[in-house]
MITI-132684 format. One record per residue: y, x, z of N, C-alpha, C in turn. Coordinates in steps of 0.1 Angstrom, whole numbers, plus 2048, in hexadecimal, padded with zeros to 3 digits. Layout:
# MITI-132684
YXZYXZYXZ ...
# end
This chain:
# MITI-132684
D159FDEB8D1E9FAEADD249EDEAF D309EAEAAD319DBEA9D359D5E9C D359C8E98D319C1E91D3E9B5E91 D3F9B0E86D4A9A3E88D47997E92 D3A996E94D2F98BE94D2B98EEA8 D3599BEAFD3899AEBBD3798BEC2 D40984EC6D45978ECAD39973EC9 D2C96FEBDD26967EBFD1D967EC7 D1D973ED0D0C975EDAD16973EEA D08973EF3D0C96DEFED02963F01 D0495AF0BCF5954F15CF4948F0A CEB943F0ECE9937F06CEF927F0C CF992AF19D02926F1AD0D926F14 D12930F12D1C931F0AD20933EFC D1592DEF3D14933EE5D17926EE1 D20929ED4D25920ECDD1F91EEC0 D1890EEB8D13911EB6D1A90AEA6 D15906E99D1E908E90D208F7E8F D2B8EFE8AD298E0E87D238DDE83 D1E8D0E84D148C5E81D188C2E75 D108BCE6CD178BBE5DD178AAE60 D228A6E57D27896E54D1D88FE52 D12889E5ED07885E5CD06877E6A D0186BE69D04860E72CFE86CE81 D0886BE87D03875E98CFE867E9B CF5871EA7CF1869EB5CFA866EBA CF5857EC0CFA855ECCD02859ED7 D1085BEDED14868EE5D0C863EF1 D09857EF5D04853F05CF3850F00 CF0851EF8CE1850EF4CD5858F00 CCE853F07CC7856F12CBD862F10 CC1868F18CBB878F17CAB876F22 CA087DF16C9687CF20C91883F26 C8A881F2CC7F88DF35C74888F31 C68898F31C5A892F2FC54889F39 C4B87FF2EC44874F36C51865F35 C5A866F36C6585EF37C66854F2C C67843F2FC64838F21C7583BF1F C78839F14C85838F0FC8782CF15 C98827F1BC9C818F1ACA6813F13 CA8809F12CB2801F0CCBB80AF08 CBE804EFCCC880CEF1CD9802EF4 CE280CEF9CF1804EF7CF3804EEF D007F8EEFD097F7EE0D09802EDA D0C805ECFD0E814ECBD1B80EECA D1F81CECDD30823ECAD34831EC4 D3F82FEBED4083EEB7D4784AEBF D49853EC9D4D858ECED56860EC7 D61862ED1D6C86AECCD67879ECB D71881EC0D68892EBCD6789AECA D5C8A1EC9D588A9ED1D578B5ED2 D588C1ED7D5A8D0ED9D458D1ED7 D458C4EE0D308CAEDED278BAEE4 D1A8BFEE2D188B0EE0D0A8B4EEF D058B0EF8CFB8B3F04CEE8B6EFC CEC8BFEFFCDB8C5EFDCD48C6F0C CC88C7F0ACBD8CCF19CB68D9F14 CBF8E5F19CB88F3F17CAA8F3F1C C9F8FBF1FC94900F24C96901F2E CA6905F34CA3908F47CA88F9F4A CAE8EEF45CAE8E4F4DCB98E3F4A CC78F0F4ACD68EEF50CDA8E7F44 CE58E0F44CEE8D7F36CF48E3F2D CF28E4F21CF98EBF17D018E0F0D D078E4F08D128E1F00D108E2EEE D0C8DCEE4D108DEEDAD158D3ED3 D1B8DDEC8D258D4EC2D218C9EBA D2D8C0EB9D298B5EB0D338B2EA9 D308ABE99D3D8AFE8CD4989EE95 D538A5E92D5C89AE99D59889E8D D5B881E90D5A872E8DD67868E8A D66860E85D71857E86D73850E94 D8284EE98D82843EA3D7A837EA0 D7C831E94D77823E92D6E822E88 D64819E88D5981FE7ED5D818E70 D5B820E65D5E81CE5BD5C80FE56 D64805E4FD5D7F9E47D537F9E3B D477F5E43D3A7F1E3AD367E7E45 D2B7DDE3ED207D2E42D1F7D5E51 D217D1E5AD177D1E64D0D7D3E68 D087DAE74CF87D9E6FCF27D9E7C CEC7DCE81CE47DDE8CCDD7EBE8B CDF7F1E9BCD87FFE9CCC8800EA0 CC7807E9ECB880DE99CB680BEA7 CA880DEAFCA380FEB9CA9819EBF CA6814ECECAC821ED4CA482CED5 CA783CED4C99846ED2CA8852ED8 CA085EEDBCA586CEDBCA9873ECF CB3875ED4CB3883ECACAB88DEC3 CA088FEC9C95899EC4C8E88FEBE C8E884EC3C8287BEBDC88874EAE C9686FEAEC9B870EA2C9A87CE94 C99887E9CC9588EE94CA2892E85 CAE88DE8BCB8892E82CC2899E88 CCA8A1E81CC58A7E73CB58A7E71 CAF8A9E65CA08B0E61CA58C1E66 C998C8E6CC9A8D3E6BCA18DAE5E CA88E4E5DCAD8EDE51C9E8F7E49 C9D8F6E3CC958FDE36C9890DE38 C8B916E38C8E921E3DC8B926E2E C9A930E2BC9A934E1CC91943E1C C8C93CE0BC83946E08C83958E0F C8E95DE0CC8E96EE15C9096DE1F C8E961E27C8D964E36C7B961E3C C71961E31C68963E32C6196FE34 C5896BE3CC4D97BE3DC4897FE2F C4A983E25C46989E17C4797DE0F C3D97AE05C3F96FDFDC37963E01 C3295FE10C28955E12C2C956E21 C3295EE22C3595BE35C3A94EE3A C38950E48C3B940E4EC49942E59 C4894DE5EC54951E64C60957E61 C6A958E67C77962E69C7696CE65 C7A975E5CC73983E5CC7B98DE69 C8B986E6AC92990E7BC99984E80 C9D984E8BCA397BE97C9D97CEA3 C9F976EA8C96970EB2C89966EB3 C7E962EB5C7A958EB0C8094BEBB C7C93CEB6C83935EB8C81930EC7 C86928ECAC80921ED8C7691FED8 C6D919EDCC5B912EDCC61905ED9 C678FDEE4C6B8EFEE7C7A8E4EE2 C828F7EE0C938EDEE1C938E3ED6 C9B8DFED6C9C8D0ECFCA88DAEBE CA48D4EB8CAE8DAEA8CB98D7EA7 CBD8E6EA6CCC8E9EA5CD28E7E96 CDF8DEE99CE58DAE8BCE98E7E84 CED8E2E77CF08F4E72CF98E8E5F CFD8F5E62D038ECE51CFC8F3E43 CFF8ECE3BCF68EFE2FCFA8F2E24 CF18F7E1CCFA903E0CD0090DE15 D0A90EE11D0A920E12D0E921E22 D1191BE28D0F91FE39D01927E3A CF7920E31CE992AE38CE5936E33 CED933E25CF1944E23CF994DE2D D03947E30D0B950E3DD09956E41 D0394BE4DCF8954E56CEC95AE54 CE295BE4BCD9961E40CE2970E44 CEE972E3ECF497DE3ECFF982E47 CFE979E55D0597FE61CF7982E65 CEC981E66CE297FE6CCDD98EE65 CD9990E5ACD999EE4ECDC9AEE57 CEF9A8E56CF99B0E5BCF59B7E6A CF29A9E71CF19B3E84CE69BAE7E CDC9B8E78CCE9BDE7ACCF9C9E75 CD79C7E68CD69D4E66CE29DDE71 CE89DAE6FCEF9E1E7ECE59E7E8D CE29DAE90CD89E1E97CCD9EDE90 CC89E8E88CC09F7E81CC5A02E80 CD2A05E7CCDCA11E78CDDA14E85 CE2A0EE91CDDA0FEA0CD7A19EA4 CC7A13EA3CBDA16EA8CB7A26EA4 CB9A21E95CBCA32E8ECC1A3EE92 CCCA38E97CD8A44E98CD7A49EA6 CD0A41EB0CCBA44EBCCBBA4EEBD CB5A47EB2CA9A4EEB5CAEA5EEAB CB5A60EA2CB9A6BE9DCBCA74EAA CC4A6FEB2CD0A74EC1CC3A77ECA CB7A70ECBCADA73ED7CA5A7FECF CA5A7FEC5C9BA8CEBACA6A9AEBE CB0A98EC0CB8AA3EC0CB9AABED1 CB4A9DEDBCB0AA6EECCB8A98EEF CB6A99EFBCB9A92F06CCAA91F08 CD0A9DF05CDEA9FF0ACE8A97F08 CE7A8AEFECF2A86EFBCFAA88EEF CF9A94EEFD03A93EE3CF4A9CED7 D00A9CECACF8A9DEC0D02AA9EB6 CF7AB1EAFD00ABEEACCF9ABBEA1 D01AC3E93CFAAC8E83CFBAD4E82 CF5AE0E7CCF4AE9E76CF6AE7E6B CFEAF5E65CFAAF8E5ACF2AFFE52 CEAAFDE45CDDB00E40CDDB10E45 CE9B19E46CE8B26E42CF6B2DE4A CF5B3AE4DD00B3CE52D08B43E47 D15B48E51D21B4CE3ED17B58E3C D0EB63E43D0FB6EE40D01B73E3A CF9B60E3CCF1B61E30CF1B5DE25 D03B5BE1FD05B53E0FD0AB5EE07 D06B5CDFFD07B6ADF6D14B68DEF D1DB74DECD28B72DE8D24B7ADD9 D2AB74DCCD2AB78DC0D32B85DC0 D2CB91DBAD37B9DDB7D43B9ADB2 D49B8EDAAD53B8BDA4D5CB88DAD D59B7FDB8D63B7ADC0D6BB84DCB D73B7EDD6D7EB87DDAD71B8CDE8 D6AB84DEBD66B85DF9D57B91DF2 D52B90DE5D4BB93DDDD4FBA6DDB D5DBA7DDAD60BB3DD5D66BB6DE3 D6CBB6DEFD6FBB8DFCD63BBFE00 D57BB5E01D4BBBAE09D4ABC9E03 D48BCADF5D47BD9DEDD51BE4DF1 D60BDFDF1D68BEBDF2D6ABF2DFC D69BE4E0AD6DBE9E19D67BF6E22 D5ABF5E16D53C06E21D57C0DE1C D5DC0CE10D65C19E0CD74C1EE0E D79C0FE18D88C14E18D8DC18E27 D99C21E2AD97C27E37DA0C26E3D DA6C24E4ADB1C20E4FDB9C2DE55 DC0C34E52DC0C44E51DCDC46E62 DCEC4AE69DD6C4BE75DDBC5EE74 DE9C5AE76DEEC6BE72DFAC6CE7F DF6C71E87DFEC7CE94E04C85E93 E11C86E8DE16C95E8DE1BC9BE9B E1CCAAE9AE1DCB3EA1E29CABEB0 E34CA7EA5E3ECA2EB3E3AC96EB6 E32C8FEB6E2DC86EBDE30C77EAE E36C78EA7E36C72E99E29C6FE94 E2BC63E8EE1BC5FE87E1DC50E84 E0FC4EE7EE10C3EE78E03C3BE73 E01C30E6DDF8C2BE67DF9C26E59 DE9C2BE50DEDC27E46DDFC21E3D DDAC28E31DD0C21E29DCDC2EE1F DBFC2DE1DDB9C38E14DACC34E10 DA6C36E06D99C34E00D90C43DFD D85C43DFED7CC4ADF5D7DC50DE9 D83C58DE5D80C5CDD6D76C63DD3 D6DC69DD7D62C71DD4D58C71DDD D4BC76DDAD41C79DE4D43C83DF0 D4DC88DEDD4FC97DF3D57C96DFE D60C8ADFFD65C85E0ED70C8CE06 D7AC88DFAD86C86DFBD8BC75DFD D97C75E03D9DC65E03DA9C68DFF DAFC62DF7DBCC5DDF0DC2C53DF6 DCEC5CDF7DD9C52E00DE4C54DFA DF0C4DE00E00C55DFEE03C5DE07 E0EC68E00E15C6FE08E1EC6BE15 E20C62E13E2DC5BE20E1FC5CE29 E16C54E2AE08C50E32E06C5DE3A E03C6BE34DFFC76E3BE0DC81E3F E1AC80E39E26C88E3DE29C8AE45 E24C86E50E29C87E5EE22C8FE65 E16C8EE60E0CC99E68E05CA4E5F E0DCA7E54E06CAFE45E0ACBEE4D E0DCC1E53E13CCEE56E11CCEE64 E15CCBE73E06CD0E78E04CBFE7F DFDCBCE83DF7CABE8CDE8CAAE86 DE4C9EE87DD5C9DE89DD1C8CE7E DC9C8FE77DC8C86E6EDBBC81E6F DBAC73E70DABC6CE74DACC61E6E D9CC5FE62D9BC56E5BD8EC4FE5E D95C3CE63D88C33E6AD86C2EE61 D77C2BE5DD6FC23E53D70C15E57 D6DC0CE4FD6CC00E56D5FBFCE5C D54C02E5FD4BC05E69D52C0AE76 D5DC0CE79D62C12E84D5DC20E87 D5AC2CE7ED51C38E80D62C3BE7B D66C49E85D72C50E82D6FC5EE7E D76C63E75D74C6FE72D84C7AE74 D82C88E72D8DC8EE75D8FC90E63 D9AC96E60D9EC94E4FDA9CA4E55 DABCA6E48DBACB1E44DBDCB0E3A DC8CB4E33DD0CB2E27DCECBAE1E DC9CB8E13DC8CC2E07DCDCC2DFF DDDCBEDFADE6CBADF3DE7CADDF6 DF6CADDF0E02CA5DF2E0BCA4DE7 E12C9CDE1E18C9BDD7E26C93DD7 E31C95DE0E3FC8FDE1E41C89DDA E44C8CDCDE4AC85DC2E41C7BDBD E30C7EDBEE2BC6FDBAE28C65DC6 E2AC6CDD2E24C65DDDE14C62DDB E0FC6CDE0DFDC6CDDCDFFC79DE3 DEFC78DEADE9C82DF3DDAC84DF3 DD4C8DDF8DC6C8ADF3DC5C96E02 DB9C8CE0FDB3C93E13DA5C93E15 D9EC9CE1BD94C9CE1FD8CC9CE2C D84C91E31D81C94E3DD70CA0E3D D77CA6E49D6FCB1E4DD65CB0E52 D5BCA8E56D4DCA5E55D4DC97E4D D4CC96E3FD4DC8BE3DD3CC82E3D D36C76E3FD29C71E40D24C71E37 D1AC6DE36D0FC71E26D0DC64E1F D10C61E12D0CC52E0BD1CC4DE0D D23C57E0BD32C51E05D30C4ADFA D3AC3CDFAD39C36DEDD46C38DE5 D4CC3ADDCD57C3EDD8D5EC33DCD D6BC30DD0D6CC1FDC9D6EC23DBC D69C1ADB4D6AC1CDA2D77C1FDA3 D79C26D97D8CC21D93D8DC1FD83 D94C13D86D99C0ED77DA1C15D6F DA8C0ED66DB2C12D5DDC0C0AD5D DC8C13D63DD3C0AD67DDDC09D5A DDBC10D4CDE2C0AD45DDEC02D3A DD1BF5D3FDD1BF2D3DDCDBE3D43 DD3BE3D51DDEBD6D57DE4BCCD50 DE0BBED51DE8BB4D49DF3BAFD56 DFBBACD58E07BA5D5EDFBB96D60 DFCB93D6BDF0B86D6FDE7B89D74 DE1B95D6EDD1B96D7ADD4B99D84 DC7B93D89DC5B94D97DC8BA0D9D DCAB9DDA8DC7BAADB2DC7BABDC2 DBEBB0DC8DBDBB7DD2DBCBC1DDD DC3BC0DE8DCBBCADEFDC3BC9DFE DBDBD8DFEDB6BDAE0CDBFBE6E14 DC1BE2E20DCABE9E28DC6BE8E39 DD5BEEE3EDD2BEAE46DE1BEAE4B DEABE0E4CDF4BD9E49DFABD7E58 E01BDFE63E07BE0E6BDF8BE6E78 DF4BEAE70DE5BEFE77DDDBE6E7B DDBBDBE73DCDBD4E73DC3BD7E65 DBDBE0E6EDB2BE4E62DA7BDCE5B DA7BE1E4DD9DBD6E44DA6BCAE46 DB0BCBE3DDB6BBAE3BDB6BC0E29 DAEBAFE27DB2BAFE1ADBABA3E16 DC4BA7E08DCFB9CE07DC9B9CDF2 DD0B92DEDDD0B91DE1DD9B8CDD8 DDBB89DCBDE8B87DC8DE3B8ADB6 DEFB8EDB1DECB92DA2DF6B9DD9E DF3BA4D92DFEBABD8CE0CBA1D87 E1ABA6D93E22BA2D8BE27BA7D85 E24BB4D82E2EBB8D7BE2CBC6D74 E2BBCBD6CE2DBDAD68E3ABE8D68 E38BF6D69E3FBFAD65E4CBF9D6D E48BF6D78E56BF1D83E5BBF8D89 E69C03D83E6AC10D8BE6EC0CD97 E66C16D9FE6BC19DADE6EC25DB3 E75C24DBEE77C34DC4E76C30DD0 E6FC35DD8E6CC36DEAE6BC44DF1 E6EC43DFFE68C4CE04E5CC52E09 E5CC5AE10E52C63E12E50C5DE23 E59C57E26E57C54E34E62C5BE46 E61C67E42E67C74E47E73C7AE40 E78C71E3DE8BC74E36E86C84E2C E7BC87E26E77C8EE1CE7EC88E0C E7AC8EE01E77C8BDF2E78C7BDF0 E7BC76DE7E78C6CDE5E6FC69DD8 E64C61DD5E59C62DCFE60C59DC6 E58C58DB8E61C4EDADE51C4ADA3 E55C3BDA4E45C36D98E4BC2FD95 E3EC2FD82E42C23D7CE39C18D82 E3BC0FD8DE2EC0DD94E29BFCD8F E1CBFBD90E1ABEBD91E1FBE3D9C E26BD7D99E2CBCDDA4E1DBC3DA8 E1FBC4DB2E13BB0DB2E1CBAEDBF E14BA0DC1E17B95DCDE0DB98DD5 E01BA1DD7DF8B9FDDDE04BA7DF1 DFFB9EDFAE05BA3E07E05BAEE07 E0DBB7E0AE0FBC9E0CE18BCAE17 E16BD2E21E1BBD2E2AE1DBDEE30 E25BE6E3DE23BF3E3BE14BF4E47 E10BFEE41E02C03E47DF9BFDE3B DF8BF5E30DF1BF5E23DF5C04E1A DFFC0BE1BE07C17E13DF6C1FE12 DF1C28E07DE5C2EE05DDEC25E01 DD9C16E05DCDC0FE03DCEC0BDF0 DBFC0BDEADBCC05DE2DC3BF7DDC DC6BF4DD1DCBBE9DCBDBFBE8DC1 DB9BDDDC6DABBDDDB9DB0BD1DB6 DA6BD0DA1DABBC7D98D9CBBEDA0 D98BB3D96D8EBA6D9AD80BADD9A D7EBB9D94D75BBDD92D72BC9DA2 D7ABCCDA8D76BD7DB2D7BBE4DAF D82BE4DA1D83BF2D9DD91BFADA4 D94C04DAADA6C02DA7DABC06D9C DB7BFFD9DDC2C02D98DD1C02D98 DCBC08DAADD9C0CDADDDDC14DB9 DE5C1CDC1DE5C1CDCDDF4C15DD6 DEBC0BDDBDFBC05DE6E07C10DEB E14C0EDE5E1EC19DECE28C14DF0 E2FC06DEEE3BC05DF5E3EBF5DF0 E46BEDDF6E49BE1DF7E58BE0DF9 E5BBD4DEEE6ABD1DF4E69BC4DFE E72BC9E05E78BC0E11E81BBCE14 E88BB2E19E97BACE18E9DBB1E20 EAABB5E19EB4BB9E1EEB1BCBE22 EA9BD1E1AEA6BDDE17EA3BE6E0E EA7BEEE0DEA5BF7DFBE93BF6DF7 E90BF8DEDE80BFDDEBE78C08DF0 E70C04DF8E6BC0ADFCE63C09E0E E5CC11E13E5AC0AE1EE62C07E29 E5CBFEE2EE66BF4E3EE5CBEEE47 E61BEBE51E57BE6E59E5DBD9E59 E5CBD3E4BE60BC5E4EE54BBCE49 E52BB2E44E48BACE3BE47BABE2C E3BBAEE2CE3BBA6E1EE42B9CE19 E49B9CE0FE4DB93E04E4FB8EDF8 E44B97DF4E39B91DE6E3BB9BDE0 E45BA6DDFE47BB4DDDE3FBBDDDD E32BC4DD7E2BBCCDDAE2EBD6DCF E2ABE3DD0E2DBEDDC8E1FBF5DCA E18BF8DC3E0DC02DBFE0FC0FDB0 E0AC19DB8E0AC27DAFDFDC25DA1 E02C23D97DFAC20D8CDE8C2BD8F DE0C29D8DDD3C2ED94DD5C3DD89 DD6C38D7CDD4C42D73DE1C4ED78 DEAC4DD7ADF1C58D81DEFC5CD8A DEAC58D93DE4C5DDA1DD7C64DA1 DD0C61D99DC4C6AD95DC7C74D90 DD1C77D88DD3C82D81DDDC89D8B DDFC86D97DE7C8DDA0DDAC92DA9 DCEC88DACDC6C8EDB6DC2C97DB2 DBFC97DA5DB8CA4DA1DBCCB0DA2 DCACADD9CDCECC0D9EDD3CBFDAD DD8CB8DB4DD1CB9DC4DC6CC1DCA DBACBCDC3DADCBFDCADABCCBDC3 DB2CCDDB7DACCD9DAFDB6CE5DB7 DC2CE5DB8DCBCEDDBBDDACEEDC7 DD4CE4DCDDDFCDFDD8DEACDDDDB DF0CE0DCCDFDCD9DC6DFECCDDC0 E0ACC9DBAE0ACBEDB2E13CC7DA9 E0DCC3D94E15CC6D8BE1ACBAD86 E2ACBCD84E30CAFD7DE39CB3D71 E38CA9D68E40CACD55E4ACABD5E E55CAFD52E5ECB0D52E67CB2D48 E72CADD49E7ACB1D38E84CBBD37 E87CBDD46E90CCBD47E9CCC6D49 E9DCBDD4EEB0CB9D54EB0CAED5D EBECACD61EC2CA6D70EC9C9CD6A EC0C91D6FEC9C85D6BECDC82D7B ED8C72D79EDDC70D83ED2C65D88 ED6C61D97ECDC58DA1ED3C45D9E EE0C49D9BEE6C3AD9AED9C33D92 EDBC25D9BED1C1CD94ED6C13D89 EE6C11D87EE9C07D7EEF5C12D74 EF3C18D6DEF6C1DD64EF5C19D53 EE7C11D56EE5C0ED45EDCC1BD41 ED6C22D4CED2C31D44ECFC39D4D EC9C46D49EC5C4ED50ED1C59D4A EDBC59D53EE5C64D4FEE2C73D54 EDFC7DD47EE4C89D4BEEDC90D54 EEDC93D5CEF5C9BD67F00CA4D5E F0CCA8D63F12CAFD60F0FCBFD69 F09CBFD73F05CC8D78EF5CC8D7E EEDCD1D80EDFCD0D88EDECD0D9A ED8CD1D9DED1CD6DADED8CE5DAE EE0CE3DB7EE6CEFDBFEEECF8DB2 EF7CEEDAAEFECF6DA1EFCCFAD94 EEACF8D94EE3CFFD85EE8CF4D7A EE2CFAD6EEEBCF4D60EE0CE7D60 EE6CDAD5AEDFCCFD5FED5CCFD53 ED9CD4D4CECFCD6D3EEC4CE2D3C EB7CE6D44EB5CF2D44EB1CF6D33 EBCD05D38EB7D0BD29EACD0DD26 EA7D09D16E99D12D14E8ED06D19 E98CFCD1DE86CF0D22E88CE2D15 E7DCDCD21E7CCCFD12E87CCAD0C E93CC3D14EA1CC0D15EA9CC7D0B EA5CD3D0EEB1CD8D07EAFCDFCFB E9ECDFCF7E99CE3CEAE9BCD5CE0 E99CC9CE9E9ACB7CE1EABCB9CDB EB6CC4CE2EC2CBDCDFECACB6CE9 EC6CB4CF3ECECA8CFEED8CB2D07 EE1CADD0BEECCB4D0FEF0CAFD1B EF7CB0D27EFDCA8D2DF03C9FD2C F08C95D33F0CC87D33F05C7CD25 EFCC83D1EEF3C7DD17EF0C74D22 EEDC63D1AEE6C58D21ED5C54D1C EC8C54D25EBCC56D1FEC2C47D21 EBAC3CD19EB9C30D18EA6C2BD14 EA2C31D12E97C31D0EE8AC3AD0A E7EC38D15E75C43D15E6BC3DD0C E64C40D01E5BC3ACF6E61C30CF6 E5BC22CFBE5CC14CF4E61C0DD03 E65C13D0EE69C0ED1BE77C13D19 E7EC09D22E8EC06D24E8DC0FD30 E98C16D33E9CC1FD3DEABC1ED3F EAEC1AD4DEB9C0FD51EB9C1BD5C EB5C24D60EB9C2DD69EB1C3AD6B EB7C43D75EB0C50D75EA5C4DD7D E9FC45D87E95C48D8CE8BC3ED80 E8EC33D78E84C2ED6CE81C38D66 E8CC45D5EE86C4ED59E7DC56D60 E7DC59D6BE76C64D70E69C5CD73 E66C52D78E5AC4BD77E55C49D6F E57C49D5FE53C47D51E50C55D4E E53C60D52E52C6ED52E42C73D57 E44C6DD66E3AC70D6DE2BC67D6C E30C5ED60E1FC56D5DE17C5CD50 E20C6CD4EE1BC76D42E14C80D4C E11C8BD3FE0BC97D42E1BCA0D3B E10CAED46E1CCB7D3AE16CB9D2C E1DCBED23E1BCC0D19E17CB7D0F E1ACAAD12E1EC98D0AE2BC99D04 E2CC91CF8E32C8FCF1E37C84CF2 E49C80CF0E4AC78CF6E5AC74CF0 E5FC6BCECE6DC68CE6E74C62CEE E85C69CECE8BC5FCF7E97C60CEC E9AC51CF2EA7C4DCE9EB7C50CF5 EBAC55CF0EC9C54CF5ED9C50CF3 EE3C51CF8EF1C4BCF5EF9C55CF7 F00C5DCEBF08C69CEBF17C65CE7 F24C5FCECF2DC5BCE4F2EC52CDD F26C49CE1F25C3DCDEF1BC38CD5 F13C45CD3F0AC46CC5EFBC45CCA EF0C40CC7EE4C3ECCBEDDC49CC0 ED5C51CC6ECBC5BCBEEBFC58CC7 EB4C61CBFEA8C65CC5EA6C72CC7 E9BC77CD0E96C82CCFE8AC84CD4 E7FC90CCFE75C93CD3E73C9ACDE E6CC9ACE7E6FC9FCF0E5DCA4CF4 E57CB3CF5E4DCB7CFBE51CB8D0C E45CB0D14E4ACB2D1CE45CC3D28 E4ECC4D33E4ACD1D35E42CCED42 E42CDCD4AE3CCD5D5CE42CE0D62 E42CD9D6EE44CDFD7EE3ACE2D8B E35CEBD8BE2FCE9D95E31CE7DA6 E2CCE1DB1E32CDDDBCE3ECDCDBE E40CD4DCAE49CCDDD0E58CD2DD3 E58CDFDD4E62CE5DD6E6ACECDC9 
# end
């Protein structure tokens, strides 16, 4: 280590030592002795001019140097007097030795230094200045030592550690023995991941992709979207990896276009399936948390997080395969979504879902999927309508969807979901005898409003449609002639896709 107090070490030649204090000096030519030797005759005394150092006789013999406080050229005016005998320096005996302060004793009765060096046996006494100079050094003196200590420490720490040189710390514990609280993100990851699956779909002409699916039951169903499995639902090869890397073969047991949800099953599925809770998606606050396990341009097990932005956010996407286009009232978040997350879980803080990942906006592209990146755009299928799709999936291999019995238009900015003046391939846009037309609603009627939700277009309506059952009751306000009414409307159903 080093110290301010560097400069001051070195041979005892070359050490510098502190001024003499303003005290009558020796003699500069005063006769230096050797043992056995009579002192002789004393000269005139004279005051010598200031000096860098004044002659000492070290222990080896050679001349050292110390200093002496510089002097007047001419001696001050007082009495005259006559000088003392001639004698040595040592034998003079001035300065008086310096008193050695109390804490630099051995405890409270000691006679020595308690650190330094000890002193010469013989040298002759070194001048030193007094009051707080001897505190100084007291505490330059303190300073190295402890320096040296902190030293000596840190070295014998370095030799306890091996011989090598260098010196390593551990930590108490490794990450994968710190326990993570169920609450947190890394807490609820560890829980969901065995249950989520990274689903790979090959169709027949050589088409296919990657997507995301979870566990819904013990029975080896997984829940995905339809875009995810469309390409190989009719004939190709469907294989779902755990995040244990154990692959299984899977097939399709329904499919549902219009909600984009799928539900398959793998065909030897393993024993001690865990199946992810599922929440309640209507009742989602705008702010909570949330988390997104996928596998996001095919990096499996990525999880992302973010919050609900948003509710009730119609959307319309594809299927993937220039098919149907699927329409939700869906929840927004910020959590990363990317394509190959499409199927995966959207869980709230708790682990539960409530939701399934289906499509992302991207710049400089309609909604829906792209192979572009995330941009804080995420779109998930509300959980509670997707469950009520797997079911009659798994019950019946269709999908049934409400319905009100008429054709609105696709335009997004209308102010409405406008009645068609005509249906699909000609038919009357109002079917006779259904909900529509038993409420009263006519063509070019404008819906403006489903219950207590604003409907700004035909795919908002039809997403607000499809977060019912059939046979729900359900009011929609509309714009006839400039005239705003209501009407009741039961709703009806359709079974499958076609």
């Amino acid at each position: 280590m080093s110290t301010e107090n560097e400069d001051n070490e070195g041979t005892a030649a070359g050490a510098v030592q502190p001024p003499v204090p303003s005290a009558p000096p020796v003699p500069a030519d005063a006769p230096r002795e050797t043992p056995g030797s009579t002192p002789g005759p004393a000269p005139a005394p004279e005051y010598p001019q200031p000096q860098d150092a004044q002659s000492s006789a070290p222990a080896d013999g050679t001349t050292a140097t110390t200093p002496m406080a510089p002097v007047p050229a001419t001696p001050p005016p007082h009495t005259p007097h006559t000088p003392p005998a001639p004698q040595s320096a040592a034998e003079a005996n001035w300065p008086p030795p310096p008193a050695v302060p109390a804490y630099a004793q051995h405890g409270a009765g000691g006679s020595g230094p308690v650190w330094g060096a000890p002193p010469p046996p013989s040298s002759p006494e070194q001048p030193r200045r007094r009051g707080a100079g001897g505190l100084v050094a007291a505490v330059a003196v303190a300073a190295l030592v402890a320096g040296g200590l902190g030293g000596a420490l840190g070295f014998w720490a370095a030799d306890r550690n091996g011989s090598s040189g260098s010196t390593t710390v551990a930590a108490s514990s490794t990450p994968q023995d710190l326990k993570r609280d169920p609450g947190t993100v890394a807490g609820v990851a560890a829980k969901a991941l065995p249950s989520v699956v990274t689903i790979d779909a090959q169709g027949g002409d050589g088409e296919g992709g990657t997507g995301t699916g979870f566990v819904y039951d013990k029975e080896g169903h997984i829940l995905t979207n339809n875009h995810v499995v469309a390409s190989a639902a009719d004939s190709g090869q469907l294989t779902a990896t755990f995040s244990n890397g154990r692959k299984y073969d899977a097939e399709v047991v329904g499919r549902a276009q219009g909600y984009d949800v799928a539900v398959l099953k793998l065909k030897n599925p393993p024993a001690g399936l865990a199946p992810l809770s599922l929440g309640d998606s209507d009742k989602v606050a705008v702010g909570d948390s949330t988390i997104a396990i996928g596998a996001p341009f095919g990096l499996s097990n990525t999880v992302t997080t973010g919050i609900i932005s948003a509710k009730n956010r119609p959307v319309a996407s594809g299927d993937g395969s220039g098919g149907s286009n699927s329409y939700m009232s869906a929840l927004q978040t910020d959590a990363s979504i990317n394509p190959g997350n499409s199927g995966g879980p959207l869980l709230d803080a708790r682990g539960a879902v409530i939701g399934i990942n289906s499509a992302i906006q991207s710049t400089g592209s309609s909604i829906g999927q792209a192979q572009s990146g995330s941009i804080g755009l995420g779109f998930a299928i509300p959980v509670n309508q997707a469950t009520n799709v797997a079911q009659q999936l798994i019950k019946t291999g269709q999908p049934v969807y409400p319905v009100i019995g008429a054709t609105v238009t696709m335009n997004e900015k209308t102010g409405g979901a406008v009645i068609s003046d005509r249906g699909a391939g000609g038919t009357e846009a109002v079917s006779k005898g259904g909900p529509a037309d038993r409420a009263g609603l006519r063509a070019g009627d404008v819906i403006t409003k489903f219950n207590d939700t604003v409907v700004d277009s035909g795919p908002t309506l039809i997403g607000e449609i499809w977060t019912h059952q059939p046979g729900d009751r359900v009011t929609l306000t509309y714009t006839r002639d400039g005239k705003s009414s209501t009407a009741e409307v039961v709703l009806g159903e359709r079974k499958g896709d076609s």
